[in-house]
C-alpha positions in Angstrom: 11.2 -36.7 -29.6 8.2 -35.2 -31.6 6.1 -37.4 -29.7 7.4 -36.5 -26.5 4.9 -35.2 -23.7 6.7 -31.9 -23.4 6.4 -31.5 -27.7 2.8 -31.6 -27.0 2.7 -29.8 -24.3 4.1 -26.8 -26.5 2.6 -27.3 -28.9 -1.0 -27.1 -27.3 0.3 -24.2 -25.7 1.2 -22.3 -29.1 -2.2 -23.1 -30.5 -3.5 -21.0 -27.5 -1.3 -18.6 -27.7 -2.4 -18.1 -31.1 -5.9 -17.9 -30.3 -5.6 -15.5 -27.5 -3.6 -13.7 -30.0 -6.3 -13.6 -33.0 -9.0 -13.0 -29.8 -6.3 -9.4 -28.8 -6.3 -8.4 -32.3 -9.6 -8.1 -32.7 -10.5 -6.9 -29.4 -7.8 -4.1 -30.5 -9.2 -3.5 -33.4 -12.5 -2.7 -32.0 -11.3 -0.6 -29.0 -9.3 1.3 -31.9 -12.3 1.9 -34.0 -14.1 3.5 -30.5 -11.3 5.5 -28.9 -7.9 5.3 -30.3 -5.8 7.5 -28.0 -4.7 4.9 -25.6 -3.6 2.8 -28.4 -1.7 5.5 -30.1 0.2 6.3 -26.7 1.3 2.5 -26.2 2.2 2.6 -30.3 4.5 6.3 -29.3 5.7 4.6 -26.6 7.1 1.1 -28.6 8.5 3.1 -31.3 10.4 4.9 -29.1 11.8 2.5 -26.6 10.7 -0.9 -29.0 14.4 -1.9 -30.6 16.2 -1.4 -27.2 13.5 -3.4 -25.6 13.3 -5.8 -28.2 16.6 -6.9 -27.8 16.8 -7.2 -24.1 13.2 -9.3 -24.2 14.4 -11.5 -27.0 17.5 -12.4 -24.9 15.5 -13.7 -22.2 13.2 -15.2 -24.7 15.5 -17.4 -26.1 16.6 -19.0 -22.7 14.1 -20.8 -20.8 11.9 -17.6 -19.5 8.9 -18.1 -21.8 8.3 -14.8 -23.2 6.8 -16.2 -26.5 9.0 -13.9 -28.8 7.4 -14.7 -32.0 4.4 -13.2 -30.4 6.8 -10.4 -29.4 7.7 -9.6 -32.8 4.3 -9.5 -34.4 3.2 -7.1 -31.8 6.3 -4.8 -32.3 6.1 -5.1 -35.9 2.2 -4.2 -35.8 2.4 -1.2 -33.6 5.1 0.1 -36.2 8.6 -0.4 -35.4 10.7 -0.6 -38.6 10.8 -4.4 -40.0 14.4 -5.0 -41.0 15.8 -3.3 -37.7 12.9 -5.4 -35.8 14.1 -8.9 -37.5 17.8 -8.0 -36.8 17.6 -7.3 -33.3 15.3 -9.6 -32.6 17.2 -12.5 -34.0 20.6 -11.3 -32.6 18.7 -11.2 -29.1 17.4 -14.6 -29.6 20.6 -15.7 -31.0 22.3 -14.5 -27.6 20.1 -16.0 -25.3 20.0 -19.4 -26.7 23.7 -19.3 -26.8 23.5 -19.1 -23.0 21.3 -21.9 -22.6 23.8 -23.7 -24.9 26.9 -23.3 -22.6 24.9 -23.5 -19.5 24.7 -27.0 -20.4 28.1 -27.5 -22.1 29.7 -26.8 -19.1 27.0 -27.8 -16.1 24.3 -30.3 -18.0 26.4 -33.5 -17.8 27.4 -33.7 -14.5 24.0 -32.7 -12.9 22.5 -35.3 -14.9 24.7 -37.6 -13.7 24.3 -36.5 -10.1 20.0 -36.5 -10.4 20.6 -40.5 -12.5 18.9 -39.5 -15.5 21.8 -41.1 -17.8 19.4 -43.2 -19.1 17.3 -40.2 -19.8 20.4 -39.0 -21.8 20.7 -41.9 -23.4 17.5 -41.9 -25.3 18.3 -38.8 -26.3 21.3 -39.0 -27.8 20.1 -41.9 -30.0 17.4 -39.4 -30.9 19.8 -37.2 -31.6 21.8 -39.6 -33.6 18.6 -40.0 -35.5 17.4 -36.2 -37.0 20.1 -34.0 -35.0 20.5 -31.2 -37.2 17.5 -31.8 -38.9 15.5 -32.0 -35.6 17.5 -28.4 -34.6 16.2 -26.7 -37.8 12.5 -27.8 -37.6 12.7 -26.5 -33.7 13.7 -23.3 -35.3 11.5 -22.6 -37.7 8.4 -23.4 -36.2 7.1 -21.1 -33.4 5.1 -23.3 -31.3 8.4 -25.7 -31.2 10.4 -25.6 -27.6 14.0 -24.6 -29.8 15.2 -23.0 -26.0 15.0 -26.7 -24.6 16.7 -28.2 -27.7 19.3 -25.7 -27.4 20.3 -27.5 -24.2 20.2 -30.6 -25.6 22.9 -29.1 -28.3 24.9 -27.9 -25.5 24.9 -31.1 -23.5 25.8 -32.6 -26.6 28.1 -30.1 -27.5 27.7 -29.5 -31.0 29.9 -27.7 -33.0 29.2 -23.9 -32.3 30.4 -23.5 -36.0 27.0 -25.3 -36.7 24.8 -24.6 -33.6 25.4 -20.5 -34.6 24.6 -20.1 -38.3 21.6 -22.4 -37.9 20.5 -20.7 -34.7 20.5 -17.2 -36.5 19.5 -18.5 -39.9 16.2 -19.9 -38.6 15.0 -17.6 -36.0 15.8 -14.7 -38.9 13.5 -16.6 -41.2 10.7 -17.1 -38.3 11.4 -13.3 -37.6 11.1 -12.0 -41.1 7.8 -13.9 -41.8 6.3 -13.0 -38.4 7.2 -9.1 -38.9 5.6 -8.9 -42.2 2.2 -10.5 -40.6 2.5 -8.1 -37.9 2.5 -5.4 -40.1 -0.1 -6.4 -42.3 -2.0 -6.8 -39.1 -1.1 -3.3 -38.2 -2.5 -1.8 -41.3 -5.4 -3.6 -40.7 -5.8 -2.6 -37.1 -5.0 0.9 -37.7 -6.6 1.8 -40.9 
């Protein structure tokens, strides 16, 4: 599965990400240094509507819509909304929104794939699954660049245990969070001062 076309794919698509990222920090980092006031408005403006937002974007984040929430959260973080609030909504958010992904194919993924004849598609993945499962889930997780909204589906359509899917759904998007907030902050001391 980590050889997958669609693994690559993402993960070519996180290493631009992050470069486009490193390329906008810079670039705000200059445009601070010649006029700040424009900066300062959009920093006012996520302190003040930033959690609420947060949550809302991080719910669609963790379904399909790619948002790129890790990005999300190291932007928020940088412009100055509080850490610990930042990681917990985030995550919850995240949480939420891969838990709808998860049901959506509990209850619809099995039949449709049996309507479009891609059992043997589901097949392949289920001895995959056999394979790493949990293991597989947890990596997804914790690394950014991973698709962890597509595996999400594959838990559903598998339906693993919620008592498992939850806790390490949470548990690894908190870590990812954490870790990305403090980078965004140092990365907003360094843009702003």
């Amino acid at each position: 599965m980590l050889r997958g076309k669609w693994v690559k794919k993402e993960i070519l698509l996180g290493i631009f990400a992050i470069i486009v990222c490193i390329i906008v920090v810079y670039a705000m980092k200059i445009l601070i240094n010649t006029n700040p006031q424009p900066m300062l408005k959009v920093q006012t403006i996520v302190i003040t509507y930033g959690l609420t937002g947060m949550f809302f974007i991080t719910i669609l984040a963790g379904t399909v819509v790619p948002l790129g929430s890790p990005a999300l959260v190291v932007f928020a973080s940088a412009l100055g909304l509080p850490i610990l609030p930042l990681i917990i909504i985030a995550t919850l958010g995240f949480t939420i929104g891969i838990t709808i992904n998860y049901y959506l194919a509990y209850f619809l993924g099995r039949s449709y794939i049996i309507k479009k004849g891609l059992q043997d598609k589901l097949d392949d993945i289920m001895k995959v699954w056999d394979r790493w499962g949990v293991r597989l889930y947890i990596l997804f997780g914790l690394v950014p660049v991973l698709p962890v909204e597509l595996l999400s589906l594959v838990c559903g359509l598998l339906k693993m245990r919620l008592r498992y899917f939850l806790p390490i759904t949470f548990g690894t998007r908190f870590v990812q969070f954490a870790l990305l907030a403090c980078l965004g902050e140092f990365v907003g001391n360094w843009i702003f001062f």
